[in-house]
C-alpha positions in Angstrom: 0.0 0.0 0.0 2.6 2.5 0.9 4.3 1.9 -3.0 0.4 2.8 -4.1 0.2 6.2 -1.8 3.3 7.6 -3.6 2.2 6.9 -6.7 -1.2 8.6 -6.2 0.5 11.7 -4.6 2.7 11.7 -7.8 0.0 11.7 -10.0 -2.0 14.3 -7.9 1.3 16.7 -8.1 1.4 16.5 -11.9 -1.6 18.4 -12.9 -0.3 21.1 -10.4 2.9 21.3 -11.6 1.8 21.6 -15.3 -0.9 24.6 -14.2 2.4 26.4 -12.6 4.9 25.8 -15.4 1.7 27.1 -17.5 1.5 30.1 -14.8 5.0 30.7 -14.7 5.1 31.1 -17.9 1.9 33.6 -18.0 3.8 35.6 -15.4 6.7 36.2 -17.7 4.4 36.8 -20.8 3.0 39.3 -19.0 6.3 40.4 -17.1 7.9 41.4 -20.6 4.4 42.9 -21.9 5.2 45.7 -19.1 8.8 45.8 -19.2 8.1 47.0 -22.9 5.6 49.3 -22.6 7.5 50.6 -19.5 10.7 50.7 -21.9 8.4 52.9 -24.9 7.1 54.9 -22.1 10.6 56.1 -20.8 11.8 56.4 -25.2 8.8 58.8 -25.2 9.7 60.5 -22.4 13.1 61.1 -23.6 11.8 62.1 -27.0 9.5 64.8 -25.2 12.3 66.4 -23.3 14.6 66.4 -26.2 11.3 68.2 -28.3 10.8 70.7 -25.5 14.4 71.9 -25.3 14.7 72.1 -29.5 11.4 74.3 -28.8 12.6 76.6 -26.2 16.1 77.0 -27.8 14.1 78.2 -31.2 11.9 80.5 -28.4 15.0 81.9 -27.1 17.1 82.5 -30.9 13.5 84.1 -32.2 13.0 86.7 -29.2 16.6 87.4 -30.1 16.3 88.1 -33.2 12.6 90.0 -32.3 15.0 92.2 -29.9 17.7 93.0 -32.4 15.3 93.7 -35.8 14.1 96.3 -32.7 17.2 98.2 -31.9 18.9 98.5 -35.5 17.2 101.2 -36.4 17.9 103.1 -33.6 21.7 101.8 -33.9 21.6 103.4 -37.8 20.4 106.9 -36.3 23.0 106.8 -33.6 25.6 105.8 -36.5 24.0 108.4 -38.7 24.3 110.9 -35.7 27.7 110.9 -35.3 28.3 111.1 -39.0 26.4 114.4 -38.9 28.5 115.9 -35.6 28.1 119.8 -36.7 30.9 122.3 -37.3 28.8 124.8 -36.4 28.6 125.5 -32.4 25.5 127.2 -33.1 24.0 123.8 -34.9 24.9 121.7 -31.8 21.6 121.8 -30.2 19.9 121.0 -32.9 22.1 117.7 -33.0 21.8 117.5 -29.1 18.1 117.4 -29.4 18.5 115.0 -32.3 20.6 112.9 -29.8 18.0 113.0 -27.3 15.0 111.8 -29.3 16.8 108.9 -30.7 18.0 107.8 -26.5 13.7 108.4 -26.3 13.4 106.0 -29.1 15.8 103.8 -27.5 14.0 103.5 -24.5 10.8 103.4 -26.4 11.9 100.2 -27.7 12.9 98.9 -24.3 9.4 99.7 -23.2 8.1 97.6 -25.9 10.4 95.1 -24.4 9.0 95.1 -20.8 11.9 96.3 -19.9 11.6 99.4 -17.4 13.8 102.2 -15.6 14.6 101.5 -11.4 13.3 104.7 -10.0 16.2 105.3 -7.8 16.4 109.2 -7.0 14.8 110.2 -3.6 14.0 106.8 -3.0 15.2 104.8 -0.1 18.0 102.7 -0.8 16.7 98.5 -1.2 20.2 96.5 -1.9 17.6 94.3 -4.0 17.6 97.0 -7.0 20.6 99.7 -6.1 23.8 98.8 -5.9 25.8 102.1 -3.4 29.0 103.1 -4.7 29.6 105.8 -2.6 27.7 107.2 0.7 26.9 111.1 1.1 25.2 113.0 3.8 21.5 113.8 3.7 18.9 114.9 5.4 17.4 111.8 6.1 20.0 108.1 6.4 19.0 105.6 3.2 17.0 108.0 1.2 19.2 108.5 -2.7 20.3 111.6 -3.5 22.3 111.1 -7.1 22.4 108.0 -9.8 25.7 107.3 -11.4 24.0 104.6 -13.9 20.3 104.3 -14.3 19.1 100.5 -13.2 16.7 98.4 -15.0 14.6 95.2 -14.8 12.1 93.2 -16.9 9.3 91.1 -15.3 10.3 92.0 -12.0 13.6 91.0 -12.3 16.9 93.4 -11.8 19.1 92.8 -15.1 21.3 95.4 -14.0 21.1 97.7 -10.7 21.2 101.4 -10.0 24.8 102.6 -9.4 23.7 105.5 -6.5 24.6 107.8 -3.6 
């Protein structure tokens, strides 16, 4: 009898080993599925980020290129300024004045920009937008009382401070 129990529990185990081989198998049928979708997933990915940085270097070059087709014409008046330096003391205001509208048309363009002026003149001094390069006494301590270089910023960032007393 005991030679017929092991032969029955062999023949029991069979069918339960062929439904985990068959599992088994399943498991890495399905294990693969996933590691290659997981594997497209992460090439997509990749593709994406390279896209977007392509994309944002073109955004950059073009706002470039926006800003300088926006200053050469005020760069030829400048040039043509100078050209035109008069002689004639008694023409130089005219060319002074000349001067000054095309520094208005300068900062016109900066305007257009979004780039504006740090108001720094009887202000009170804020390390965040003025930069001291010498102290003076005032009336009142921190308050500006001259501007050696005019400041500016765009979207509320400083791109270059104000150079003040």
């Amino acid at each position: 009898m005991y030679v017929d129990d092991v032969n029955q529990t062999e023949e029991q185990e069979q069918p339960k080993i062929s439904t985990l081989e068959q599992e088994l198998e399943e498991a890495k049928v399905e294990a693969q599925k996933n590691l290659d979708g997981w594997r497209r997933t992460q090439a997509d990915f990749e593709n994406y980020q390279k896209r977007k940085e392509s994309e944002n270097k073109e955004l950059i070059d073009f706002a470039r290129e926006v800003t300088i087709a926006k200053l050469l014409p005020t760069i030829d008046t400048i040039e043509q300024s100078l050209a035109h330096i008069p002689d004639d003391i008694s023409k130089m205001d005219e060319w002074k004045n000349g001067i000054a509208g095309t520094l208005k048309k300068l900062e016109g363009v900066l305007q257009e920009l979004g780039v504006k002026k740090i108001v720094a003149v009887g202000q009170k001094f804020n390390p965040n937008f003025h930069e001291a390069v010498r102290e003076a006494e005032g009336d009142e301590d921190g308050i500006i009382v001259e501007e050696y270089q005019t400041g500016y910023e765009i979207n509320g960032k400083v791109v270059r401070p104000s150079q003040v007393v």
